[in-house]
Each structure stands twice: as C-alpha cells, then as structure tokens.
C-alpha positions in Angstrom: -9.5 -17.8 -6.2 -8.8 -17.4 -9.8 -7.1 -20.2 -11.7 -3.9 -19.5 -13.8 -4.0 -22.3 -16.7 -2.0 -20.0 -19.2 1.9 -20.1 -18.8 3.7 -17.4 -19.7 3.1 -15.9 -22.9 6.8 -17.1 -24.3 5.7 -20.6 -23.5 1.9 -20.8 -24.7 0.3 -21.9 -27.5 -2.5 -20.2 -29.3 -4.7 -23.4 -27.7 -3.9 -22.4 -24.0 -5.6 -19.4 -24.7 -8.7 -20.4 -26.5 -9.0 -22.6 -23.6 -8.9 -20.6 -21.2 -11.5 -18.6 -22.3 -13.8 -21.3 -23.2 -13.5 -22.0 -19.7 -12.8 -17.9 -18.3 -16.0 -18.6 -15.6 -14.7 -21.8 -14.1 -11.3 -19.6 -13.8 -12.3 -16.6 -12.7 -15.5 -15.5 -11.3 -17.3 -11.9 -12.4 -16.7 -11.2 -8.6 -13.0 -11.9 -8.4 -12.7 -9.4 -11.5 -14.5 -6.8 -10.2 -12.6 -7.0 -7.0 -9.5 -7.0 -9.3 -10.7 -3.7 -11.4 -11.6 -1.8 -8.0 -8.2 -2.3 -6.5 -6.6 -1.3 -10.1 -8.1 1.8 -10.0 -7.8 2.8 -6.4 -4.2 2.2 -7.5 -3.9 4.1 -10.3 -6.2 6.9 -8.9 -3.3 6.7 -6.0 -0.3 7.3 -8.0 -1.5 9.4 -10.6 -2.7 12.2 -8.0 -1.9 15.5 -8.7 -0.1 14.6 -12.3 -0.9 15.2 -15.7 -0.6 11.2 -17.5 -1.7 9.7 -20.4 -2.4 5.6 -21.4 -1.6 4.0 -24.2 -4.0 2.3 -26.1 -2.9 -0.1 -29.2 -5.6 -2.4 -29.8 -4.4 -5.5 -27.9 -6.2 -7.2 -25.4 -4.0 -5.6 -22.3 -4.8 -2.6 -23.7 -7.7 -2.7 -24.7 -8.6 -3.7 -20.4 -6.1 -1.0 -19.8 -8.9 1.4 -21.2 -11.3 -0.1 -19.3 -9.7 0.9 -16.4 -8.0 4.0 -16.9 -11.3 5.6 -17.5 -13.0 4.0 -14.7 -10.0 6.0 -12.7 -10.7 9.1 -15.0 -8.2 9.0 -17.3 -9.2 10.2 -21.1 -6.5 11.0 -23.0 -4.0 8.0 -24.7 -2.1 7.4 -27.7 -1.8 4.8 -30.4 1.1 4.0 -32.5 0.7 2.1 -36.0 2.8 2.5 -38.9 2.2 1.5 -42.5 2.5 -2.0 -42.4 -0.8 -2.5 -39.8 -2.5 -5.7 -41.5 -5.9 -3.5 -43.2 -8.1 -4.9 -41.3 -6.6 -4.8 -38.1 -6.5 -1.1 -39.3 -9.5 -0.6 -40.1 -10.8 -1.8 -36.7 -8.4 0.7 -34.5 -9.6 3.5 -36.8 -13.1 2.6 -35.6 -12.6 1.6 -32.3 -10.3 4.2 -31.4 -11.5 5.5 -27.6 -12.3 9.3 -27.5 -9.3 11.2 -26.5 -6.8 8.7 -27.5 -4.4 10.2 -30.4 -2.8 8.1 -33.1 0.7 8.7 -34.3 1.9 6.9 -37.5 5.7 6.4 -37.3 5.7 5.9 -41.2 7.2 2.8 -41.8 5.7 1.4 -45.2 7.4 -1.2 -48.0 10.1 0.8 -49.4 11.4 1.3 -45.8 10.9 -2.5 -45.6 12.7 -3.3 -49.0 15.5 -1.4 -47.6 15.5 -3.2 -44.1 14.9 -6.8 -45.0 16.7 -7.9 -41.8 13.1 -6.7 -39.7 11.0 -9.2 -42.2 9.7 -12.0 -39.6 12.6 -11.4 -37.5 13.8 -14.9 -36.2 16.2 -13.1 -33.5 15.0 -11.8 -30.3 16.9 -8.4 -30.8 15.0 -7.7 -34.1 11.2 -8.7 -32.6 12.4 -5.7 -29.5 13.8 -3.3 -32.6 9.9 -3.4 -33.6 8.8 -2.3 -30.7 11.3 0.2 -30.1 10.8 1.6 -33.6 7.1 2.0 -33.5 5.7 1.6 -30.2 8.3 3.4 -28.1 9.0 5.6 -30.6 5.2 6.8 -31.3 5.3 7.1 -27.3 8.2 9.3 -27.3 6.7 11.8 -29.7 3.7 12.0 -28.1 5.8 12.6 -24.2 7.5 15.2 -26.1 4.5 17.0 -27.6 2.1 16.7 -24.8 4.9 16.7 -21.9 2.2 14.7 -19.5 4.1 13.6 -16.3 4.0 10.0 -17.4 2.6 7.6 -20.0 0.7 4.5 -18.4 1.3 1.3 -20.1 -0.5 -2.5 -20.4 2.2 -4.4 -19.6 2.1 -7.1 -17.7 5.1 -9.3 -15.7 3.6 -12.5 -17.1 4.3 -11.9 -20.5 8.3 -11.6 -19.8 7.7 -7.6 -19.6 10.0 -5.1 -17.4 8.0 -2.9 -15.6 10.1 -1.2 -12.9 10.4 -1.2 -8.9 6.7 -0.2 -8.4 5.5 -1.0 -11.5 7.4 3.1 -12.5 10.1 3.3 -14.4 11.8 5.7 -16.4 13.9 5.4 -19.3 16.8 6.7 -21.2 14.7 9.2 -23.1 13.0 10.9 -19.8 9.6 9.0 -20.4 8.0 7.8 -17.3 6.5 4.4 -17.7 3.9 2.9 -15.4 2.1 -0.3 -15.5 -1.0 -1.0 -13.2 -1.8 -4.1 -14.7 1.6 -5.0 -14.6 0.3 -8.3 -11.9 -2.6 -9.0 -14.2 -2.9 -12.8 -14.9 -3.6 -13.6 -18.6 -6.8 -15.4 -17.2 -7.9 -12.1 -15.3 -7.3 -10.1 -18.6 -9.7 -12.4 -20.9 -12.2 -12.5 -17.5 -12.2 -8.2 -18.0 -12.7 -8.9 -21.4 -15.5 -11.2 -21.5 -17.3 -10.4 -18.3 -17.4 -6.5 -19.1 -18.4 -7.2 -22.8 -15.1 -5.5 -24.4 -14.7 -5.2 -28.3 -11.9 -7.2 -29.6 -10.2 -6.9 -32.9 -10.6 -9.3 -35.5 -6.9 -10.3 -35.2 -7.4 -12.8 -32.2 -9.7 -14.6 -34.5 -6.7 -15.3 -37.0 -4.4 -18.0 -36.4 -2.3 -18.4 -33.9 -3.6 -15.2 -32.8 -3.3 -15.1 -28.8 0.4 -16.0 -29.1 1.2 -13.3 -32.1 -0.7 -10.5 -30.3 -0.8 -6.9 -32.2 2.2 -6.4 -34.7 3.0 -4.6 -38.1 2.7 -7.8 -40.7 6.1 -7.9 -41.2 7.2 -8.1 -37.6 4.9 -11.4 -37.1 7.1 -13.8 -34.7 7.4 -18.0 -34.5 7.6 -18.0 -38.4 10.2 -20.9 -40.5 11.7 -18.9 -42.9 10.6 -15.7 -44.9 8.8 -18.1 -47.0 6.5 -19.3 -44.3 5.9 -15.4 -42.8 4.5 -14.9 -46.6 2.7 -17.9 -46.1 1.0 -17.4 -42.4 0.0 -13.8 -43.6 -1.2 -14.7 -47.7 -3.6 -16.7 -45.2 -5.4 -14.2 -43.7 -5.2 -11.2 -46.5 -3.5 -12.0 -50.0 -3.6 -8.7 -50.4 -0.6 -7.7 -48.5 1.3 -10.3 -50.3 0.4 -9.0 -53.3 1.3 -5.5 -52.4 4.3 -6.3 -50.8 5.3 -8.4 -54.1 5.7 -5.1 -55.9 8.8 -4.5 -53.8 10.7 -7.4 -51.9 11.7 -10.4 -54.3 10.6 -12.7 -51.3 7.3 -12.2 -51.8 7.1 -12.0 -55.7 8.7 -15.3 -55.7 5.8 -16.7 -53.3 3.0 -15.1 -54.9 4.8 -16.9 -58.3 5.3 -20.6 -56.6 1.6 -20.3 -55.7 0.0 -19.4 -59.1 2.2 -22.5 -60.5 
C-alpha cells in the first residue's frame, strides 16, 4: 500500500518533497501506480462519455500527470494559461513542452499592469495569492470555455493540496464552466510515483528553491515571501534578469538592484 510521507501541501516544506522522491519506490511501487492510472482513466473514460471536454495543462507536476492520463483515456485537446510575468525560463520550457493539441492563452498581464497593482507583488494575504489564480488561470479557462464551448474543462487538482473540487469531483461555477478533477484523490506521493516511474519531463522550476512548495506561478505571485524585499531577493536568485527588468518600473525593485550593487 502506498505510503503518504508528505502532509498537505499548506503544511510541507520544500524537504518533504525532495524526500519523498528520493525515496518514491519504497513509497509507492510501479504496480500500485499503474493500478492507480488504470482506475483514473476507466474513470475519466466513464464520465466524459458522450461529451465534448478539454484538460488543462499548465506545466505543474499535477498537470503535467494530468496529461499523462487524459491521453491514455483519449483526450487531446487542453489549454494553458500564462501571462507576461512567466519566469523566462519556466517559459521557455512550456513553449517547448507544450502537448499537441493543447492551446495557450496569454491573459496579458506584464510590469506596467504590475506597477499599477502593487498590492498582487508577493501577496502576503491569502485573498491576493487566489486573485492570481482567478486572474490568470480561471480566467484563461474561461476564454477558452467560451470560445471552444466543450461540455467541461478537466482540471489537476487534487483534495490534498487544500483544493475544492465538487460532490464527484464536478463542479460548476458562477461563470457556467464545468470543472472536473479525476486526480482530485491523488496523493502527492502517487503524483511524483507517475512522474518518475513513467519517465515524465519536468520543468526546470522544481529544481529552484523551495520549488515543490511554490509550485507554477507568475514571478510576482511567488508565496511564503518576508517582505517585498525578500520576493526580489528569492527571485534575483534564480534570474537577475527579471529584477533588472522589473527595476525599470516598480521603485521596489530599483531600490534592491541599488542596495545590491553597493
């Protein structure tokens, strides 16, 4: 039976996940996924029947078994959703790694927009870290539900990361966009077994620190910082680039990139 080491997401640290899958076999055998992928799809394949859906694909881990899955249940059509404050390289691999048949919307969101909303820069307040989400993810969702008009989207989230995924793992919302989540019982150590066992490409921003526990996320939306100082600081670490672009238009960052170069 597989072994849960993880708690919930909320309560992790970026350690509980890089031990976990250091140790993924002792956790969960190939056998225990597999079983865990064939029910999946049986019940995906069972509730999707006769409908017209799509997935969502963003790059993350849950979605990235989310793929992995859909297609087995032959599902080939998704969407994406960035905006323009994706960290480059993060970027750069979606672009790349983008599944046939998924679509990406850009909800436009760049530095000037930023400049004028400083109240979203490393939001310390639970209702700012959802406005992201709503504001790009749902959002890009919701233009693609509208365009496409499939019967529902189908979504990676997963109850042990706090998410809300309906009676049945359905819901829909205020909008008219159905939601559905067949990963939504997923442990976090089944997700890394999919991952590892099935040989899936990851992007480069689980290598960055404290990358398990920040997951996907425009720059500016990255969670668990100090201050605004110590955003600037957690992302000049892993490209000094965006620092240095950003400086060009929030004071915050000018007046880092100037304590730095003292």
């Amino acid at each position: 039976m597989a072994k849960r080491i993880i708690p919930k997401k909320q309560a992790s640290s970026n350690e509980d996940w890089l031990n976990a899958l250091q140790r993924i076999e002792e956790l969960v055998s190939r056998e225990e996924i597999e079983k865990k992928v064939e029910h999946t799809v049986e019940d995906i394949q069972a509730k999707i029947k006769g409908l017209n859906v799509a997935y969502c694909w963003s790059g993350g881990k849950d979605s990235i078994v989310l793929d992995y899955v859909c297609r087995l249940a032959g599902i080939n059509e998704g969407v994406g959703v960035v905006c323009n404050l994706e960290y480059p390289a993060f970027y750069r691999w979606m672009v790349e790694n983008c599944p046939p048949g998924v679509e990406i919307i850009n909800t436009g969101q760049d530095l000037e927009w930023l400049a004028q909303n400083l109240e979203m820069l490393f939001p310390r307040d639970n209702r700012l870290a959802a406005k992201w989400y709503r504001i790009v993810q749902h959002e890009g969702q919701t233009r693609y539900f509208r365009e496409k008009k499939p019967d529902l989207l189908i979504l990676g989230r997963r109850k042990a990361d706090g998410n809300y995924t309906g009676k049945g793992n359905i819901y829909t919302n205020k909008k008219g966009v159905v939601r559905y989540s067949p990963i939504a019982d997923w442990t976090h150590e089944e997700v890394l077994a999919a991952i590892h066992y099935f040989k899936l490409p990851m992007p480069p921003i689980y290598d960055w620190p404290d990358g398990y526990r920040q997951g996907t996320h425009p720059w500016p939306a990255r969670l668990y910082t100090k201050s605004v100082e110590d955003g600037f600081r957690q992302v000049y670490e892993i490209d000094p680039s965006i620092v240095s672009e950003a400086g060009e238009y929030i004071e915050q960052a000018k007046r880092f990139l100037e304590a730095i170069e003292r």
